[in-house]
Residue frames as qw, qx, qy, qz and C-alpha x, y, z in Angstrom:
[[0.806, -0.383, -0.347, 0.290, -21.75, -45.61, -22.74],
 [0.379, 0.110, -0.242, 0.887, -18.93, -42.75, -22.58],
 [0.229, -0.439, -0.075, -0.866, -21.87, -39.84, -22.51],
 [0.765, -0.532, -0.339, -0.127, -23.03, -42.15, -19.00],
 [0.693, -0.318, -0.288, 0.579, -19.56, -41.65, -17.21],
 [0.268, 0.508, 0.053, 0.817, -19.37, -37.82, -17.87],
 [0.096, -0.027, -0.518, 0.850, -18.54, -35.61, -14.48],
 [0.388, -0.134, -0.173, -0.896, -22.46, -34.07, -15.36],
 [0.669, -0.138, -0.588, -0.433, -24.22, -37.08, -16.02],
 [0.651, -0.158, -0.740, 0.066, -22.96, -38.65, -13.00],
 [0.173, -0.224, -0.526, 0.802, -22.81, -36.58, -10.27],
 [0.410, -0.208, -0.310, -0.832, -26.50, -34.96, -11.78],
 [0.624, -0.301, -0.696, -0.189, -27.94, -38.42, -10.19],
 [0.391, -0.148, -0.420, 0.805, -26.95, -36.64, -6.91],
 [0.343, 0.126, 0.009, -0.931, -29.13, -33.36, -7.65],
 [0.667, -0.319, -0.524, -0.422, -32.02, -35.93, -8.76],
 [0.470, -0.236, -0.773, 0.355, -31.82, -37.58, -5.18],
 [0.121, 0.011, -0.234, 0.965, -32.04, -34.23, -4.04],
 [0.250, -0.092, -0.336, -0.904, -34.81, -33.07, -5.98],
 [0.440, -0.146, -0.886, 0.016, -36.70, -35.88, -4.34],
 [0.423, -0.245, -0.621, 0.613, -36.78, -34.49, -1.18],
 [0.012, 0.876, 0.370, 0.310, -39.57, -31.61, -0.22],
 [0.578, -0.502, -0.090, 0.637, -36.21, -29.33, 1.09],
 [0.252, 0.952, -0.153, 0.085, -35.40, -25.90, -0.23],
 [0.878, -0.061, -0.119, 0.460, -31.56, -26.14, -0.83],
 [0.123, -0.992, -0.007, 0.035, -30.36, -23.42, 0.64],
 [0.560, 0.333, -0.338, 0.679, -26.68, -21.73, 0.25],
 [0.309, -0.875, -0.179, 0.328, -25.41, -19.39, 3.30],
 [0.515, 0.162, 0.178, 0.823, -23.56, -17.99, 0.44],
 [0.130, 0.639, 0.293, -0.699, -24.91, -13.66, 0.75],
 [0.040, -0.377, 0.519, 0.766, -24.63, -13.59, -2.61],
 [0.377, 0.041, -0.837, -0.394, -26.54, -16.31, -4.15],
 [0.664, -0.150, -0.020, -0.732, -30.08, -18.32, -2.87],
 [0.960, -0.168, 0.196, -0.108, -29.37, -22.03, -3.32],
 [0.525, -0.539, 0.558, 0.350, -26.58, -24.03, -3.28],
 [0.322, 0.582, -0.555, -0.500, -24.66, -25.37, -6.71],
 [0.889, 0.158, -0.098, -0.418, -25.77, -27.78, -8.20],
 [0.723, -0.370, 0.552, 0.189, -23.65, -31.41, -8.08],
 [0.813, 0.458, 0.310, 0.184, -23.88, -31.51, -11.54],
 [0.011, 0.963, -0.196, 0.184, -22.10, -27.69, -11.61],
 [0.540, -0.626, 0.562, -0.036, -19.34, -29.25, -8.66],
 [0.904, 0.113, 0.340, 0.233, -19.04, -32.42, -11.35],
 [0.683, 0.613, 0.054, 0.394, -17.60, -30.20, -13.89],
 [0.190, -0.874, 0.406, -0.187, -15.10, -28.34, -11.49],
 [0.800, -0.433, 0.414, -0.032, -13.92, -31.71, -10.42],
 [0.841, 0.367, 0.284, 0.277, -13.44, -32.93, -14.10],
 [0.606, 0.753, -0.169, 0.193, -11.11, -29.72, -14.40],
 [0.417, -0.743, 0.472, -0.227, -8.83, -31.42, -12.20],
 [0.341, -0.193, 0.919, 0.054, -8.93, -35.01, -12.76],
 [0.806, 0.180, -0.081, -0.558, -10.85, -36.80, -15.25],
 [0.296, 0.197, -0.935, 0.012, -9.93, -40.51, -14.65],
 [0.630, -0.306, -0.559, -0.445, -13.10, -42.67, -14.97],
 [0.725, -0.204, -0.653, 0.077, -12.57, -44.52, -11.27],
 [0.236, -0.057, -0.441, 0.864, -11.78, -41.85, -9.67],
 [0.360, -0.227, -0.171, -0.889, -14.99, -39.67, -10.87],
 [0.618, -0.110, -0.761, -0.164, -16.76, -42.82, -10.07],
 [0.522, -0.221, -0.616, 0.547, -15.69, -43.50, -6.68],
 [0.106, 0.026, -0.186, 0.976, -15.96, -39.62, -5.69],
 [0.466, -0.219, -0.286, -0.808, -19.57, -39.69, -7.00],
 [0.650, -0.340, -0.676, 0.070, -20.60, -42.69, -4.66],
 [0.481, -0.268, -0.626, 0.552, -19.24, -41.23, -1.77],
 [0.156, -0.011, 0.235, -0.959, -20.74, -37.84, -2.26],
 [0.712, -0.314, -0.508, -0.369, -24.23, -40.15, -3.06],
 [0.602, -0.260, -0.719, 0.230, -23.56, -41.86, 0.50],
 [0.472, -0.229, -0.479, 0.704, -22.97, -39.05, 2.27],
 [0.131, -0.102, -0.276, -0.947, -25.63, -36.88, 1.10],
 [0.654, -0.253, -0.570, -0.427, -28.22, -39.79, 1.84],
 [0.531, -0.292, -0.661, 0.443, -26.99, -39.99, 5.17],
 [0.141, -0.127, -0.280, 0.941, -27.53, -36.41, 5.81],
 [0.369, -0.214, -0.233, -0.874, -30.84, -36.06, 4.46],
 [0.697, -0.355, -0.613, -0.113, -32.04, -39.42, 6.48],
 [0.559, -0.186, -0.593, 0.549, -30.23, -38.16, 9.62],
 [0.165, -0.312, -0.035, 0.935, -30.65, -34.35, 9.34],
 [0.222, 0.492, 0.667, 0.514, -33.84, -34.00, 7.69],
 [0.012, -0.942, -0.317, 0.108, -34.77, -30.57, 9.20],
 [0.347, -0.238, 0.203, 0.884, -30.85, -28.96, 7.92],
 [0.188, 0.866, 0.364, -0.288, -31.08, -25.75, 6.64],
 [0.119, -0.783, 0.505, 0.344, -28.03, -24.98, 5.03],
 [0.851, -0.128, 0.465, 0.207, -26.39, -27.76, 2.38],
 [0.437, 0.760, -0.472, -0.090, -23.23, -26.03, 0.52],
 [0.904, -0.201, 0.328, 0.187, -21.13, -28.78, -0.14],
 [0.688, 0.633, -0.197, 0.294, -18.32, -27.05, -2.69],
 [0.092, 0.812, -0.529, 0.230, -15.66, -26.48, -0.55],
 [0.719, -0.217, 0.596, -0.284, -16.06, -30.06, 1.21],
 [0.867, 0.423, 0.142, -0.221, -15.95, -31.57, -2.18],
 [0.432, 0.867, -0.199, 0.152, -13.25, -29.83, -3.61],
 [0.171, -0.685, 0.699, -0.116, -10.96, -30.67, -0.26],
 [0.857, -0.086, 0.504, -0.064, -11.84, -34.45, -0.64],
 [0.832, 0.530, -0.017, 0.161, -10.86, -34.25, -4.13],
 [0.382, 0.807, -0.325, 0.311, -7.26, -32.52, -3.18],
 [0.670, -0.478, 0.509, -0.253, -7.08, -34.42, -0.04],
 [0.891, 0.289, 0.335, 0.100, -7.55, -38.18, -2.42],
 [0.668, 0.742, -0.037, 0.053, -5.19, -36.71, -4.99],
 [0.158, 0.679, -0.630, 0.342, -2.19, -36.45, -2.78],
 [0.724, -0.435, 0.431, -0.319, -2.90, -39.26, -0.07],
 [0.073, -0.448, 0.886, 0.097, 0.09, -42.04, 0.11],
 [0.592, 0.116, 0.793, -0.084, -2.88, -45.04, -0.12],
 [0.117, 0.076, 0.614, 0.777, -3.84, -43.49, -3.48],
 [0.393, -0.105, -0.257, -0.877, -6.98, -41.55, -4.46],
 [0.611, -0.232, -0.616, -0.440, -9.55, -44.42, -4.58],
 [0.474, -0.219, -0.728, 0.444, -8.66, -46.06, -0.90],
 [0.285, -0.010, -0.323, 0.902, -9.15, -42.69, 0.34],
 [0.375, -0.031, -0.234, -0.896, -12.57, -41.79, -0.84],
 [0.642, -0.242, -0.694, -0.220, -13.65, -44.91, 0.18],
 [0.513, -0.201, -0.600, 0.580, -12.10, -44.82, 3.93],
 [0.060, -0.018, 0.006, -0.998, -13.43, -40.74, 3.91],
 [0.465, -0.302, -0.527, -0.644, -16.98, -41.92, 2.82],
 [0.748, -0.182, -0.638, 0.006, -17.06, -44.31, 5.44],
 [0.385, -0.300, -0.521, 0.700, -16.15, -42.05, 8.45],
 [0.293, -0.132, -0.039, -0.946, -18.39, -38.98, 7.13],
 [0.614, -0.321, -0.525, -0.494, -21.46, -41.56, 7.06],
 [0.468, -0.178, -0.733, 0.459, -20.27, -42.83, 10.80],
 [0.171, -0.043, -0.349, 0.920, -19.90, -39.33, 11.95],
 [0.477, -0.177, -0.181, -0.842, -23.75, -38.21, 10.50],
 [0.693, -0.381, -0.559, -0.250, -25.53, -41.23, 11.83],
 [0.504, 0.044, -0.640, 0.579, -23.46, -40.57, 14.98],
 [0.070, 0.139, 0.229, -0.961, -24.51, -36.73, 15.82],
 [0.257, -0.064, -0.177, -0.948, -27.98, -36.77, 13.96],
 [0.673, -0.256, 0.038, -0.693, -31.68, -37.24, 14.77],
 [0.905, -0.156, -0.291, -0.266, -31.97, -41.14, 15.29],
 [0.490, -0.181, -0.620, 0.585, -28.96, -41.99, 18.29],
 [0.419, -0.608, -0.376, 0.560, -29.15, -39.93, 21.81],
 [0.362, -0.227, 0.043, 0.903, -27.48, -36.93, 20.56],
 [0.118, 0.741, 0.660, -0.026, -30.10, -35.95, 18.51],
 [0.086, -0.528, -0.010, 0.845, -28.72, -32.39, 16.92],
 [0.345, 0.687, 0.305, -0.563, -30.52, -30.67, 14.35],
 [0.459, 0.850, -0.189, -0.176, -28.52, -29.29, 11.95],
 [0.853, 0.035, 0.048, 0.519, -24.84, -30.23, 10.38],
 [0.150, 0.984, -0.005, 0.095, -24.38, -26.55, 10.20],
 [0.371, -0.843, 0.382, 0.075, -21.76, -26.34, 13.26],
 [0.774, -0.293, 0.500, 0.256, -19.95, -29.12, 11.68],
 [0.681, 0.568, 0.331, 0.322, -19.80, -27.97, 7.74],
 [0.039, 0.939, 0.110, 0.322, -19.47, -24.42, 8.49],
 [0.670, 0.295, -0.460, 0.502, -16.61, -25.14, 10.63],
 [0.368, -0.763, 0.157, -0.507, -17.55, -23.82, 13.84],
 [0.933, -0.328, -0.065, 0.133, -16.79, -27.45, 15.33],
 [0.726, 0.380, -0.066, 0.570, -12.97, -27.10, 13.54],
 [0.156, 0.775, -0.132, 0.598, -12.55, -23.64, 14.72],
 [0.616, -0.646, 0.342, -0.294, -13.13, -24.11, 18.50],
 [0.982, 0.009, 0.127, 0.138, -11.04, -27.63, 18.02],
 [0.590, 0.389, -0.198, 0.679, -7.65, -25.79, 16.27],
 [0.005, 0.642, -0.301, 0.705, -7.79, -23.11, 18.90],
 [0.808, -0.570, 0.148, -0.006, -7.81, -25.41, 21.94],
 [0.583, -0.492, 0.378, 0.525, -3.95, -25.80, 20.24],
 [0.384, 0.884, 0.008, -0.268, -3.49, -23.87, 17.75],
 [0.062, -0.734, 0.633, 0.239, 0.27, -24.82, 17.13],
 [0.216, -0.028, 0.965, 0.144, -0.40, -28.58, 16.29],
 [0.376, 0.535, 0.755, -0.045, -3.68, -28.10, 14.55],
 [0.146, 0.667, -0.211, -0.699, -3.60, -24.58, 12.44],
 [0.143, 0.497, -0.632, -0.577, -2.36, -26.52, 9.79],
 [0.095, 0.130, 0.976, 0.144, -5.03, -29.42, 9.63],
 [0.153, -0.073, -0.320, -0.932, -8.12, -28.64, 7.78],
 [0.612, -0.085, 0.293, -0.729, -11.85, -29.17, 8.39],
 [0.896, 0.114, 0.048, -0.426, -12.50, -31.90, 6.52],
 [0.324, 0.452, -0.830, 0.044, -9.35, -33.48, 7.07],
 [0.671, -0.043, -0.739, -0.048, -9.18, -37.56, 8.54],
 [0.393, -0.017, -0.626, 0.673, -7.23, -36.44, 11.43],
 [0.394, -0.194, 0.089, -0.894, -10.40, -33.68, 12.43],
 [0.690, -0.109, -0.429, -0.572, -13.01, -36.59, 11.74],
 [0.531, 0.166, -0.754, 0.351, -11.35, -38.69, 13.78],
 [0.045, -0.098, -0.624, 0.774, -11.57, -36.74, 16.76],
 [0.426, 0.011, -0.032, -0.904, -14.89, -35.86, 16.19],
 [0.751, -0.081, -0.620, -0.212, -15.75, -39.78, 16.11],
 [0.437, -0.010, -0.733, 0.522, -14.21, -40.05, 19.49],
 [0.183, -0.135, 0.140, -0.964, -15.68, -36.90, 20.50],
 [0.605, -0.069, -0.326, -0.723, -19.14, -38.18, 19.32],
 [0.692, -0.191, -0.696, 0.017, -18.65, -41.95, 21.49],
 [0.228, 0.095, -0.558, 0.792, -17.74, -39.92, 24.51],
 [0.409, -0.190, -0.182, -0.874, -21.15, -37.78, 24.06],
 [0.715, -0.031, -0.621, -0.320, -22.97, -41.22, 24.28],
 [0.576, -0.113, -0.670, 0.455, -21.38, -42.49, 27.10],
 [0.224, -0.092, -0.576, 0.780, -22.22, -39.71, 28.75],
 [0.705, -0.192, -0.188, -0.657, -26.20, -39.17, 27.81],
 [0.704, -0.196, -0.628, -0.268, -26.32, -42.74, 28.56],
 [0.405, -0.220, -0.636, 0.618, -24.73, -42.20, 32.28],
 [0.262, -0.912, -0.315, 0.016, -27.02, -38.86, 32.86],
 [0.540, -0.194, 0.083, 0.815, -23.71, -37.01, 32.80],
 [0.383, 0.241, 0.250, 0.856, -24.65, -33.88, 30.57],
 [0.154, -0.636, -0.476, 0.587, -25.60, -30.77, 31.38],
 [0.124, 0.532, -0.259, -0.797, -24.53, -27.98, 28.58],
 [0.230, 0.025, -0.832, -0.504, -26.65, -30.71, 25.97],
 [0.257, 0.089, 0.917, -0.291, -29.54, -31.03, 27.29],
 [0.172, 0.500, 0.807, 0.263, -33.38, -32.12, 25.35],
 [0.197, 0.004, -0.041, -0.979, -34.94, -28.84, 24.14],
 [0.484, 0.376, 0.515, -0.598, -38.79, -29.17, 24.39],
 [0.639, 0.545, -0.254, -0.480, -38.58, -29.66, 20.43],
 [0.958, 0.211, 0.038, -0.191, -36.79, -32.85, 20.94],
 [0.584, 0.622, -0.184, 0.488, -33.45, -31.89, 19.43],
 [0.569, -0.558, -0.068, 0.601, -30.24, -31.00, 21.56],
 [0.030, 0.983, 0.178, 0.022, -29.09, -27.56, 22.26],
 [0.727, 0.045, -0.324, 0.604, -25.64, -26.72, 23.18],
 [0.026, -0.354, 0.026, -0.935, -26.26, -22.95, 23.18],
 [0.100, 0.423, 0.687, -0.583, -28.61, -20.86, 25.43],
 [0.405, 0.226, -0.006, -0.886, -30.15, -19.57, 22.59],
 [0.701, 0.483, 0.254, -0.459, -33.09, -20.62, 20.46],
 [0.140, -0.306, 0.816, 0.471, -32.36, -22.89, 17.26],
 [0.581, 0.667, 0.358, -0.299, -36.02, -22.79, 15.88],
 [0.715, 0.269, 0.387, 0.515, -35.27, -22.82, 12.13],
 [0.060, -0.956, -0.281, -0.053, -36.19, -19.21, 12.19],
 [0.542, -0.776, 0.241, 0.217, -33.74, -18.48, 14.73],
 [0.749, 0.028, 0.444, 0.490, -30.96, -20.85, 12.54],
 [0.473, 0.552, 0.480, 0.491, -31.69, -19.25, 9.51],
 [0.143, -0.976, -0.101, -0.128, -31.95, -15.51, 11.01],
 [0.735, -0.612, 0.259, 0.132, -28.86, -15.94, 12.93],
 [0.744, -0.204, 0.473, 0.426, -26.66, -17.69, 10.73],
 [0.421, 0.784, 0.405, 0.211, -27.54, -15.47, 7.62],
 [0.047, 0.998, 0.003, 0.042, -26.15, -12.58, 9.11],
 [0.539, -0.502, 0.479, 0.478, -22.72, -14.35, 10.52],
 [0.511, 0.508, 0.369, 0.587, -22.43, -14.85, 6.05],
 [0.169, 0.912, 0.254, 0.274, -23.03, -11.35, 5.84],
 [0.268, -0.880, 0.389, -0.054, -20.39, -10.27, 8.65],
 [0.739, 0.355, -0.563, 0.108, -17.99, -13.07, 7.35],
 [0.466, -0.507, 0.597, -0.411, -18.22, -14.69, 10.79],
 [0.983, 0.040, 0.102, -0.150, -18.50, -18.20, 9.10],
 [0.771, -0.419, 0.441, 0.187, -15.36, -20.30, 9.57],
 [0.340, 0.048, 0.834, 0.433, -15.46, -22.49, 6.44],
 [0.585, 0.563, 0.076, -0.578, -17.55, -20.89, 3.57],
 [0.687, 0.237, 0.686, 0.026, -18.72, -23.96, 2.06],
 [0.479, 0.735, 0.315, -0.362, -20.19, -22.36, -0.74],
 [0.382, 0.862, -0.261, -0.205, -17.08, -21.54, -2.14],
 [0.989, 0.071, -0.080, 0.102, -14.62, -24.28, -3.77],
 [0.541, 0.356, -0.380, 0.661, -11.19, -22.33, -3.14],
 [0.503, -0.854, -0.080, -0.105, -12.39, -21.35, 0.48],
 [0.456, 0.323, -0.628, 0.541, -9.46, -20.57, 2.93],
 [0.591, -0.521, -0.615, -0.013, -10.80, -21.64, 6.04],
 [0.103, 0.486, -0.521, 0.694, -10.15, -19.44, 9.34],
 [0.660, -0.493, -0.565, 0.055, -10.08, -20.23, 12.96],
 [0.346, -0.080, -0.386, 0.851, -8.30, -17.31, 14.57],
 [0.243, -0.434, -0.165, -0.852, -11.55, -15.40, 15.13],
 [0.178, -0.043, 0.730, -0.659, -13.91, -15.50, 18.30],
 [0.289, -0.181, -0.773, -0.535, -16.50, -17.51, 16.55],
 [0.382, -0.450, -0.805, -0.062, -18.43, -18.67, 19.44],
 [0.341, -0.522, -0.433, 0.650, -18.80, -15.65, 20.96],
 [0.125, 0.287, -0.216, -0.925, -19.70, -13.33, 18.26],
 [0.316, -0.357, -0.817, -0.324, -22.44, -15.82, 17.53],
 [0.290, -0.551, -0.659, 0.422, -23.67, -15.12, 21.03],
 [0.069, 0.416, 0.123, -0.898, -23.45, -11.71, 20.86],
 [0.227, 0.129, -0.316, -0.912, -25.43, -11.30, 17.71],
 [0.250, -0.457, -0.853, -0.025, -27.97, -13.63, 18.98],
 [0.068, -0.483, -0.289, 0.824, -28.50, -10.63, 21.44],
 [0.075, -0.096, 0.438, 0.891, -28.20, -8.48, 18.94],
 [0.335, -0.116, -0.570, -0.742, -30.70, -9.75, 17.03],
 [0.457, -0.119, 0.502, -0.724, -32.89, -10.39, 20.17],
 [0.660, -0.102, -0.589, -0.455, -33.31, -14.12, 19.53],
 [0.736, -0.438, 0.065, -0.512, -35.16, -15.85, 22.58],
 [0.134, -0.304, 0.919, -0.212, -33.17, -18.71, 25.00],
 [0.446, 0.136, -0.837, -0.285, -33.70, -21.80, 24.39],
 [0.790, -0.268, 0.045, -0.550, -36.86, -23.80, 25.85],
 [0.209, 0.388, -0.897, -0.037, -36.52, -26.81, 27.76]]
């Protein structure tokens, strides 16, 4: 029974779920091909905390919120999930309702937020990229930088807004209101004028890794997130750059 509750064993049932799935798991680490393994992320957690109900709990909610992203997001291209792991665990470890409440109340607004933005409502975006990778977070602290600098991507108070954000969206597909979102010819909303073909994704976003233009590098469990950079505009440019094609509608 103990060798069933070890950090491996249980968070391994996570990489089976995976394995399931006909997805290549890519990292956008530059370094490395696919992402780390949950079982790999189990022992990192365990050298932090190793109290059965916590490991528990943590492993459910990365199980929910993994299964929501592969049912919602089933064409992502990207799925590092250490540094997203690593802030729930250090987020839960200090939070005034205690650990468990918190992982539960966290699960339960990540799974809101993925069925919210991905393929089966209105909105209908593609990828979770902009939202792991912190591109959302970045443009979001630098509309005020002085009252948000210090709150992190995957913090409550981000998700929040990003739930509100995400009912607003709705309201305003369902009134004919949007313009800078509208249906690409593949189905899938655009924000950008370029091209998001996976190609395009995967071409594109490869190289921001390579020019550390990527907010939040997932990949890595002691990331230090930045937002003082001209993300959304050095994306554009190196779309140029790299002379990918505007986006069909």
């Amino acid at each position: 029974m103990k060798q069933e509750l070890t950090p491996t064993h249980t968070f391994q049932l996570i990489d089976e779920i995976l394995a399931q799935q006909s997805i290549n798991l890519l990292s956008l680490n530059p370094k490395k091909t696919l992402i780390t393994s949950f079982a790999e992320l189990g022992n990192l957690i365990a050298e932090e905390n190793t109290e059965i109900e916590l490991l528990i709990t943590l492993q459910q909610t990365l199980e929910s919120i993994v299964r929501t992203q592969l049912q919602n997001f089933p064409e992502n291209i990207f799925w590092d999930f250490d540094f997203m792991v690593s802030s729930m665990l250090r987020q839960a470890l200090i939070a005034d309702e205690g650990a468990v409440p918190f992982l539960k109340l966290f699960g339960e607004k990540m799974v809101l937020l993925t069925e919210m933005f991905g393929s089966k409502t209105e909105i209908r975006f593609r990828y979770v990229h902009d939202f792991m990778y912190g591109f959302d977070w970045a443009r979001w602290v630098q509309k005020e930088p002085q009252k948000r600098s210090h709150i992190e991507p995957f913090s409550p108070v981000f998700l929040d807004y990003l739930l509100v954000k995400g009912k607003e969206l709705l309201q305003r597909i369902n009134h004919g209101q949007v313009t800078s979102y509208k249906l690409c010819d593949t189905g899938y909303r655009n924000p950008f004028t370029f091209s998001r073909e996976p190609e395009d994704e995967y071409r594109l976003l490869t190289c921001l890794a390579e020019e550390e233009l990527i907010p939040v590098t997932v990949w890595n469990w002691n990331a230090s997130p930045v937002w003082n950079k001209p993300f959304q505009e050095m994306r554009q440019q190196l779309a140029l750059k790299l002379n990918i094609q505007p986006q069909r509608h």
